[in-house]
C-alpha positions in Angstrom: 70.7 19.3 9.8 71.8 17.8 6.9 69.4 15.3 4.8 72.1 12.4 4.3 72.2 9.6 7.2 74.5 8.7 8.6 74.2 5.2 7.8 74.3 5.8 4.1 78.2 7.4 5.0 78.8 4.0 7.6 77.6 1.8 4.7 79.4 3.5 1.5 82.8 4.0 4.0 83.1 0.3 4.7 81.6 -1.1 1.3 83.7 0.8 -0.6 86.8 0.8 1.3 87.0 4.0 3.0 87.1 3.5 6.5 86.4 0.1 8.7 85.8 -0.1 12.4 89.1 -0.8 14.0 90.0 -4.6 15.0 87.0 -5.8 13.4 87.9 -9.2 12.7 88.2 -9.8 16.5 85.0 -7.8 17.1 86.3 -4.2 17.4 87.7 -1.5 19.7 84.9 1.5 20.6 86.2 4.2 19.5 88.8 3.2 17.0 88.7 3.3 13.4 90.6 1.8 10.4 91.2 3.6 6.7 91.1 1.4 4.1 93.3 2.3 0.7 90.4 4.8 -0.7 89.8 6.5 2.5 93.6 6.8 3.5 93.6 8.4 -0.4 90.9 10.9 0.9 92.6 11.6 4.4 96.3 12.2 2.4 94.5 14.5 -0.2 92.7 16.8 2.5 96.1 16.6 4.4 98.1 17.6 1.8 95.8 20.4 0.4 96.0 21.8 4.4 100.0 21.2 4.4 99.9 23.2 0.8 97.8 26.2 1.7 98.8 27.0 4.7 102.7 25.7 5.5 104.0 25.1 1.7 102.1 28.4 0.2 103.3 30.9 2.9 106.9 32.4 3.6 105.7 33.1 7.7 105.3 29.1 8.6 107.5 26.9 10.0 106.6 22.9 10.1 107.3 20.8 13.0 106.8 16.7 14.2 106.7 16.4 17.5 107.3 13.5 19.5 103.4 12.0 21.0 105.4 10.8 24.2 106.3 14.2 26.5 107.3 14.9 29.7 104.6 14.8 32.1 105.8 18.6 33.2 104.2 19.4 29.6 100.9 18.5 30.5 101.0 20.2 34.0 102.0 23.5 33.0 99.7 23.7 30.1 96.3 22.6 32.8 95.9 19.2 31.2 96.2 17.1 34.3 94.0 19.1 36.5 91.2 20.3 34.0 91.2 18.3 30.9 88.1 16.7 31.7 84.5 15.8 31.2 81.8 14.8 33.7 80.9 10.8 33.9 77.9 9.8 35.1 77.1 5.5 35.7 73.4 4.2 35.6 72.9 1.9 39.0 71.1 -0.6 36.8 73.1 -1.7 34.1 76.5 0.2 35.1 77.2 1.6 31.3 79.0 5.3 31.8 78.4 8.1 29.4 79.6 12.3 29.5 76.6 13.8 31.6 76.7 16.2 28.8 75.3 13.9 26.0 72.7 12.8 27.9 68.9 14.2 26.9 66.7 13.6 30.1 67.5 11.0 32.4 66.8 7.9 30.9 69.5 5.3 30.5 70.1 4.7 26.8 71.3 1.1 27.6 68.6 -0.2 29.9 66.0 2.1 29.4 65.9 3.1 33.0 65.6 6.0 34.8 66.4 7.9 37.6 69.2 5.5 37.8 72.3 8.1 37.5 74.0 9.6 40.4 76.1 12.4 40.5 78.7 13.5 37.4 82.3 13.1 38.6 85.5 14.2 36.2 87.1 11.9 34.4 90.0 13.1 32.9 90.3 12.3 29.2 94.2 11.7 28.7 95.7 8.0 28.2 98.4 7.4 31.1 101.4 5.5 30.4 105.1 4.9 31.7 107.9 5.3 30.1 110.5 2.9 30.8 111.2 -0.1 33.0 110.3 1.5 36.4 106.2 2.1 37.1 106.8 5.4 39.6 105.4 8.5 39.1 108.4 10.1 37.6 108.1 7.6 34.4 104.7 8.9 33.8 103.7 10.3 30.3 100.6 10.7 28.5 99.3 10.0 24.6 99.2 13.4 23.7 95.9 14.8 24.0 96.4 17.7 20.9 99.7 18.4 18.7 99.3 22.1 20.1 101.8 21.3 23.2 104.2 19.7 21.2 104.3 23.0 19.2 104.4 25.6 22.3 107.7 23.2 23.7 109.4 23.9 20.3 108.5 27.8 20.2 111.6 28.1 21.6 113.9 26.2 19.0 112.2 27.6 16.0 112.7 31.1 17.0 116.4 30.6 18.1 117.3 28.4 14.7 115.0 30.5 12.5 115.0 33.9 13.8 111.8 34.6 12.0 109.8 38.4 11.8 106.9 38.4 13.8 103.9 37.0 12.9 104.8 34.1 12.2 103.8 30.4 12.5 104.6 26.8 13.3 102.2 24.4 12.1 101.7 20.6 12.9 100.0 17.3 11.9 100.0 14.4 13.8 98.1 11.8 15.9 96.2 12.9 19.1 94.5 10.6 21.9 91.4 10.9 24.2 89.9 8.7 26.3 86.9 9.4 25.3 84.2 8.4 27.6 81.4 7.4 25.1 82.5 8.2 21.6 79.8 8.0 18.7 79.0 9.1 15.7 80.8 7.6 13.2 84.7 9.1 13.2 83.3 12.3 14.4 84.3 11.3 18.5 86.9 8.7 18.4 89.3 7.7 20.5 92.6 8.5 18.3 92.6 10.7 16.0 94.1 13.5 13.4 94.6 16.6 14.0 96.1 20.0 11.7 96.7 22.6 13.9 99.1 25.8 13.7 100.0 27.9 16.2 100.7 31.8 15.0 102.6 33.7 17.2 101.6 37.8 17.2 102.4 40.8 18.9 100.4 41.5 21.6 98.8 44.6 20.5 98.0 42.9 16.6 96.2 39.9 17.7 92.7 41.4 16.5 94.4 42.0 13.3 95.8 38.8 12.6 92.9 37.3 13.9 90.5 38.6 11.8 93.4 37.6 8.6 92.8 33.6 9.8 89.0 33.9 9.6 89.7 34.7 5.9 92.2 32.2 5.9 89.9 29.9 6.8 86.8 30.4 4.8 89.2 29.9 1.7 90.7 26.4 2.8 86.8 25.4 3.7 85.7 26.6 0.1 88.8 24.4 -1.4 87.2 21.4 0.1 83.7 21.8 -1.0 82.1 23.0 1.7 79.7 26.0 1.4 77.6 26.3 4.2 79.8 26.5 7.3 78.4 28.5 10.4 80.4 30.5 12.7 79.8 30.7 15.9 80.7 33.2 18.9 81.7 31.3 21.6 80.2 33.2 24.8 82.9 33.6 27.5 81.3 31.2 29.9 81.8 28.0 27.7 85.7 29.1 26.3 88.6 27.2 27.2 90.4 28.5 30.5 93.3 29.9 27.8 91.1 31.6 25.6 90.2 35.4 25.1 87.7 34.6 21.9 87.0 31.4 20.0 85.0 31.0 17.2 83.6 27.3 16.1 83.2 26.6 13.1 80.0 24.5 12.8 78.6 22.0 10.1 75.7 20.2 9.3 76.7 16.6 10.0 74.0 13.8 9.5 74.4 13.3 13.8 73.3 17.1 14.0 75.2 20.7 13.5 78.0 20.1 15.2 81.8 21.9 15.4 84.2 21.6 12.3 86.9 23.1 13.8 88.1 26.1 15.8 89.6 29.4 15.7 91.4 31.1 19.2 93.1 33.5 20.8 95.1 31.8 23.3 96.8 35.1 24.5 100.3 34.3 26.2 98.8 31.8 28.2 101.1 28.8 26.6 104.1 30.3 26.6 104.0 32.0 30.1 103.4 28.7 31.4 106.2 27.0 30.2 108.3 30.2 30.9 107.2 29.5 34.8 107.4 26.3 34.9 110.8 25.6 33.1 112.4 28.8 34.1 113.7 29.5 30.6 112.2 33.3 29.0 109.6 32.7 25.9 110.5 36.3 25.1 111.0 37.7 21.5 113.6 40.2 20.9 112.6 42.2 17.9 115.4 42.2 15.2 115.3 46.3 15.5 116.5 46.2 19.1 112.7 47.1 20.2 111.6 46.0 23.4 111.4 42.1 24.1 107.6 40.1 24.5 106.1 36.6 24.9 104.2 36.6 21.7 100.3 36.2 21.6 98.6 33.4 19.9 96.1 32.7 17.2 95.4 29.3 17.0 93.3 27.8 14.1 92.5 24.0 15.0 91.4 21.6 12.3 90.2 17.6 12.7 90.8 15.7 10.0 88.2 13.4 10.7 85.8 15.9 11.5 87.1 17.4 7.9 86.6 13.6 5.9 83.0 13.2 7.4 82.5 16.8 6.4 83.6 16.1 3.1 81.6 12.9 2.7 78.4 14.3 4.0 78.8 17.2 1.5 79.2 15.0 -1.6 77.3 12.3 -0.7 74.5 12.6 -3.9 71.6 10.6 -5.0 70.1 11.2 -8.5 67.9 8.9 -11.4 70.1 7.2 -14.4 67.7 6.1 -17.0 65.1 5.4 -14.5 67.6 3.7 -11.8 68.7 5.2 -8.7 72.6 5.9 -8.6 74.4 7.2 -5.2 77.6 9.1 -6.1 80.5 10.9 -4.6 80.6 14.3 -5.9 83.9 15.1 -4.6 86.0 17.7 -5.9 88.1 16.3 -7.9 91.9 17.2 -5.8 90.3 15.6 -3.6 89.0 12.3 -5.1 91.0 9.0 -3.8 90.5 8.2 -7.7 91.0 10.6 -10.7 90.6 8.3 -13.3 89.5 4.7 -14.1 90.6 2.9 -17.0 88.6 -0.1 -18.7 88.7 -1.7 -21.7 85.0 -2.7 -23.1 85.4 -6.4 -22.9 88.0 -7.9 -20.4 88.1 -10.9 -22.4 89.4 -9.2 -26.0 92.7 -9.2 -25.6 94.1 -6.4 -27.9 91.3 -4.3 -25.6 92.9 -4.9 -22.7 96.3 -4.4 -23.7 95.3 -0.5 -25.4 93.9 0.0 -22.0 96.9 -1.1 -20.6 98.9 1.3 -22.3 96.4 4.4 -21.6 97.0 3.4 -18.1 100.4 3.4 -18.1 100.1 7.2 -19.5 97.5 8.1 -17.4 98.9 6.5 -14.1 102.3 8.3 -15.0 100.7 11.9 -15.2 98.6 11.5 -12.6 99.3 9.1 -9.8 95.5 8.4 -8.6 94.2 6.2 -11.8 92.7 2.9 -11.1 92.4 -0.1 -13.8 88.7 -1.4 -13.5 87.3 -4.5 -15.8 85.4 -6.1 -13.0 82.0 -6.6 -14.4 80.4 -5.2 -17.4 80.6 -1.3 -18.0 77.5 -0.8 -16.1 78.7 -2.1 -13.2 81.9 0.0 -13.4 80.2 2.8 -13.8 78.5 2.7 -10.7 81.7 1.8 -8.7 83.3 4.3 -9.7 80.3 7.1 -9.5 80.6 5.8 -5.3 83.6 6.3 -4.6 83.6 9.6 -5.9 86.1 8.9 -9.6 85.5 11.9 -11.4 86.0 10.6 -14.9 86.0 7.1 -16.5 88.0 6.2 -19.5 86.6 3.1 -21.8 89.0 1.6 -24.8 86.7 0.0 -27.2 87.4 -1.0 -30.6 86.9 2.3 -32.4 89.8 3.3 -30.3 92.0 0.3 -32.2 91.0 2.3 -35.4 91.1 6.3 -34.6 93.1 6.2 -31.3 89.9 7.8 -29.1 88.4 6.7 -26.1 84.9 7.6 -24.9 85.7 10.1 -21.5 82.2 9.6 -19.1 81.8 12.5 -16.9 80.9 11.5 -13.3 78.3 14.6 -12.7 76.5 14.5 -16.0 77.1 10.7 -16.7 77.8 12.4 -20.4 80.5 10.8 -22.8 82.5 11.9 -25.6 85.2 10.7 -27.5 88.6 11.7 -27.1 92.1 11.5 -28.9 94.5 9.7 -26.8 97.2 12.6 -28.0 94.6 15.2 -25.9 93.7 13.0 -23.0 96.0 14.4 -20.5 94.9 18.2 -21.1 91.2 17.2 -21.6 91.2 15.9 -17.8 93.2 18.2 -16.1 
């Protein structure tokens, strides 16, 4: 398990503007979360960087954006109305409901009873809605549960607009919703979240093959975001999803416990011969050398974005000793920090200071989007803001700069400075 707590990452994500808990001024919503400009920062940068490796970077991946509201006849072919469920158990006492599964004995974690919980019974996790003016059962839709459907529905048009050589994939990110029954732990079980998930269609004799190519693929995406010690586990066939032929889950050492990162499957034809059935319109692929048609097999890596921020936090979360002081910092690498640079003049109150720093800034905002302009407090103080949320280098004008045109560069890792020539800045922090 990892050493960090969890409340150090609650604490530094809503002091620092990362992440707040959702409706807070009007006491909150269990479940939901809010990003705040530093977090949303750290949510677009590990976006991006997934968007980049594995849609951007390749010639065999195809983006879509599917809509969250689908036909209901989306979630019955794919199982989701009859199984997508977990087991709800309700103490007698006190009447609080939590997933049988999380429990640890039977002791009520509310009242402190026990013995008080009956039977589990399934609750099925999807948000129900209705689409339109009429409440029947023919204007019922769901919140998505996973971005996976809305990619399996649009197999269809990709191949028939694109034509592409198989393997190939479609990728998506996008908003997801579970009714989650007691979610905890931080962003980690939420209510709505983000997922990244692609969906790479094979032939049905390569799938080991391609497979074994994505556990690569992945180990190289995890190393891009810092994170080292990732475990994978063999999911036994008696706890894989109903569609799956392998899984591996990729664990981490979260402050809550290990716990799964994200996953890797082989969903066989099991998606795409569902929605052949049930729509009556053929999945097949007709190979471009007039081989014989196939539903393509699937290999489905699935990532959480939230599971990947807490991930990321937990990983660079860092306390050290400054000149006898204790200092908590962000060691975050830096494509991924919310904040590349800060800019402060010495003094906020010297004018010619302030307007060099200005015009640093400008340069430095210009080249690299993510620079912030800090004289709030003395240089102390600044330092240590920026150290926790993760800035990898801080820029001071002073009034040596007024006379040689350097600035003192403070690295956030080694807390050493040096002095710099404006005309190198650029390449010096690249």
């Amino acid at each position: 398990m990892s050493e960090v707590k969890m409340e150090d990452i609650v604490s530094l994500a809503k002091r620092r503007g990362f992440i707040f808990p959702g409706s807070d001024v009007y006491g909150g919503l269990s479940g939901t979360w809010d990003y705040g400009p530093l977090g949303l920062a750290l949510k677009r940068n590990i976006m991006n960087l997934w968007w980049k490796t594995f849609v951007e970077n390749r010639d065999d991946m195809y983006g879509v954006d599917a809509a969250i509201l689908m036909n209901q006849k989306v979630w019955q072919a794919s199982g989701h109305v009859d199984t997508f469920t977990d087991p709800l158990v309700e103490c007698s006492n006190c009447k609080s409901r939590y997933r049988a599964d999380h429990l640890e004995g039977d002791k009520c974690p509310n009242c402190g009873k026990t013995g008080t919980f009956g039977e589990p019974r399934m609750f099925n996790m999807m948000f129900k809605t209705n689409v339109g003016p009429v409440d029947d059962e023919n204007s019922v839709s769901y919140l998505r549960p996973e971005t996976a459907q809305g990619i399996f529905t649009n197999y269809r048009n990709v191949v028939d607009v694109f034509y592409p050589d198989v393997p190939f994939g479609i990728a998506q990110m996008g908003k997801a919703f579970r009714n989650e029954i007691s979610p905890r732990d931080f962003v980690f079980r939420s209510r709505e979240f983000e997922q990244m998930e692609i969906e790479y269609f094979v032939h049905p004799d390569k799938w080991e093959e391609a497979f074994k190519q994505w556990q690569d693929n992945i180990k190289g995406f995890l190393k891009q975001l810092g994170l080292e010690k990732v475990y994978e586990v063999e999911v036994p066939a008696e706890d894989r999803a109903h569609y799956s032929k392998r899984t591996i889950d990729y664990e981490y050492d979260f402050p809550h416990r290990r716990d799964e990162l994200l996953g890797l499957a082989y969903r066989t034809d099991f998606d795409l011969m569902n929605i052949q059935k049930a729509s009556g319109k053929s999945m097949e692929y007709r190979p471009k050398d007039g081989g014989t048609p196939f539903v393509p097999h699937v290999i489905e890596p699935s990532f959480g974005v939230e599971r990947a921020i807490m991930a990321v936090l937990t990983s660079a979360y860092t306390e050290d000793e400054v000149n006898g002081e204790k200092r908590t910092y962000l060691k975050l690498p830096t494509h991924l920090a919310p904040v590349k640079v800060a800019v402060s003049p010495l003094l906020k109150n010297k004018p010619e200071l302030v307007e060099k720093a200005r015009e640093v800034y400008k340069m430095l905002k210009k080249e690299f989007g993510n620079v912030m302009f800090d004289d709030n407090g003395n240089i102390g103080k600044r330092y240590r803001r920026q150290d926790e949320i993760g800035t990898p280098y801080c820029v001071v004008i002073d009034f040596q700069t007024l006379d040689d045109n350097t600035v003192t560069v403070r690295n956030r890792d080694t807390t050493k400075q040096e002095r710099v020539k404006t005309d190198v800045l650029i390449s010096k922090l690249l």
